[in-house]
N, C-alpha and C positions, 0 to 999 in steps of 0.2 A: 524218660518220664518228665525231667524235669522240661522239653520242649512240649510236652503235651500238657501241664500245667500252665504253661506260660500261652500258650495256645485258649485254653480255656478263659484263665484270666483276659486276654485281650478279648475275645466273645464274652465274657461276663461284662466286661468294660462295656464294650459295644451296646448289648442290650442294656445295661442300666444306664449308660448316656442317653439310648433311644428312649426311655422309657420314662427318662426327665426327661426330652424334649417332647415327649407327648402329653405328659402332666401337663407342663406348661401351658401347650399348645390349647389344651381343652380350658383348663385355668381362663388362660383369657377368649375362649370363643364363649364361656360359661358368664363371662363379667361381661362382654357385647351384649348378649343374649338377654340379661338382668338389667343393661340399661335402655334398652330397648323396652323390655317390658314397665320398666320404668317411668320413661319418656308416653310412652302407652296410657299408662293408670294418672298420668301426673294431666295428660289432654282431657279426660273420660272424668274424672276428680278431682275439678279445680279445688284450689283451697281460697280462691277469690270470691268467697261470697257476696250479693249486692244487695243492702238493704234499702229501702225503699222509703219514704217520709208518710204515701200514701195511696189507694189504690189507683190513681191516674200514675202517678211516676210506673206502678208496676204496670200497669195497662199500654204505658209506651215501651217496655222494656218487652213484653211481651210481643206488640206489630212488630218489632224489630224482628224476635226472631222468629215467628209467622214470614215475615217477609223473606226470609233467608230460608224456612222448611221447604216450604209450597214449591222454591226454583227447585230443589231436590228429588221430592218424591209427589208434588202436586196431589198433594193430601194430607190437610192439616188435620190433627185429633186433639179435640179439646176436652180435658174431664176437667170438669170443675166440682167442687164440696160446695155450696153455696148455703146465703145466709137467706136473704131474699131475690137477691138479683137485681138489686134497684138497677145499679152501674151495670151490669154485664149484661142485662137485656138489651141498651142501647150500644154498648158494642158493636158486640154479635151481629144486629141487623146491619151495623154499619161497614164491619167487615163483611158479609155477606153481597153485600150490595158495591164494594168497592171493584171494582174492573178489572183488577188487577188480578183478582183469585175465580173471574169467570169460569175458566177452564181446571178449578182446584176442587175436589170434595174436602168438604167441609164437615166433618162429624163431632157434632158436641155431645156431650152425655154430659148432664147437670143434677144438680140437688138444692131440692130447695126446702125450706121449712115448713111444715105442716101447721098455719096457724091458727087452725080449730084443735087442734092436741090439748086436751084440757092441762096437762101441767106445762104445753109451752106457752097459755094465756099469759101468767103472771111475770114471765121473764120479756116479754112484747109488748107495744099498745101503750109502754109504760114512760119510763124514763129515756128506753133505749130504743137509739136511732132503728130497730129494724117496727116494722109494724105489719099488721094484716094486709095495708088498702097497698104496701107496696109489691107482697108477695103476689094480691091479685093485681096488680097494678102488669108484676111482671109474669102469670103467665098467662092473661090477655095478649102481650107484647109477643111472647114465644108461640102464642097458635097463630097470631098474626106471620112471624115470620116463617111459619111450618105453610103457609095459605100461598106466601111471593112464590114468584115462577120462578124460583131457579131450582136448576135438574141436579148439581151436584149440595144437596145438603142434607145431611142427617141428624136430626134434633130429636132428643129423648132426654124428659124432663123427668125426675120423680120427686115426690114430696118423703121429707121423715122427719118422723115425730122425736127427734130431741135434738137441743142444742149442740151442736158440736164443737169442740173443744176449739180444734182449726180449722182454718175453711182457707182455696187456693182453687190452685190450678196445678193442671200437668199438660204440658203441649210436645204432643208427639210421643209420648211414652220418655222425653228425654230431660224436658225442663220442668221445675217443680218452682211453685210461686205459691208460699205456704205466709199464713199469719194466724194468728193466734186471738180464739174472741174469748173478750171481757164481757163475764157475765155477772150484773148485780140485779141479785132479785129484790125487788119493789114489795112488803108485804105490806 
């Protein structure tokens, strides 16, 4: 009896040594696994934010990485929230027009402000830098560039009737170029 306890004991022993060394084992292929996933969310979720002075600093931070999308998937996607599009109309043509993104589609989807909106007369026209002659100003500029020959480009503009809080961009569903409007109404 007592060799068949002692028997038992030593397979008790066995499996419960085995059994920490697999706890372990999983332990650490579970702590790999989490900083892996880590390493992961930390590329995807910088905490390096970069602010900007004003819309040309973002306008080069942006060709930058236009310049780095287009060698990937040779197709940039621009959503833009817009205010009037004074700056972004001569962009846009001049990125379209650069040699570089020949061979790229280019799909913008824009917003612009609707300045016969009777409550957005009073917040325009006024103190503040956006005005009517610039919204037509730019989308003259964007049926002109919907007119250029080039084969890969997608341009759809829509106008909306209220000021919005932010206004930016997203390029590629991946980068987000956000600021914030100041709005003093003039009565």
């Amino acid at each position: 009896m007592e060799s068949v306890i002692g028997v038992l004991g030593v397979i008790l022993g066995a499996v419960s040594g085995f059994y920490a060394y697999m706890q372990v084992r999983y332990a650490k292929e579970e702590v790999r696994l989490s900083k892996e996933q880590l390493d992961r969310a930390s590329e995807l979720y910088s905490t390096e934010d970069e602010y900007f002075n004003d819309v040309q600093e973002a306008i080069t931070k942006i060709n930058e990485i236009i310049n780095k999308e287009y060698k990937t998937d040779n197709t940039i996607s621009i959503l833009n929230l817009g205010l009037d599009l004074e700056t972004v109309m001569p962009w846009l043509k001049k990125l379209i027009e650069d040699s570089r993104y020949s061979d790229t589609q280019i799909n913008y989807k824009g917003l612009i402000i609707n300045p016969d909106y009777e409550k957005m007369i009073p917040l325009i026209n006024g103190s503040s830098n956006i005005s009517k002659s610039y919204v037509i100003a730019s989308l003259e500029s964007a049926h002109k560039i919907s007119t250029l020959q080039v084969k890969k480009i997608s341009l759809e503009i829509k106008q909306h009737s209220s000021l919005p809080h932010f206004h930016g961009f997203i390029i590629n569903k991946k980068h987000l170029f956000i600021s914030f409007t100041e709005i003093i109404r003039v009565c």
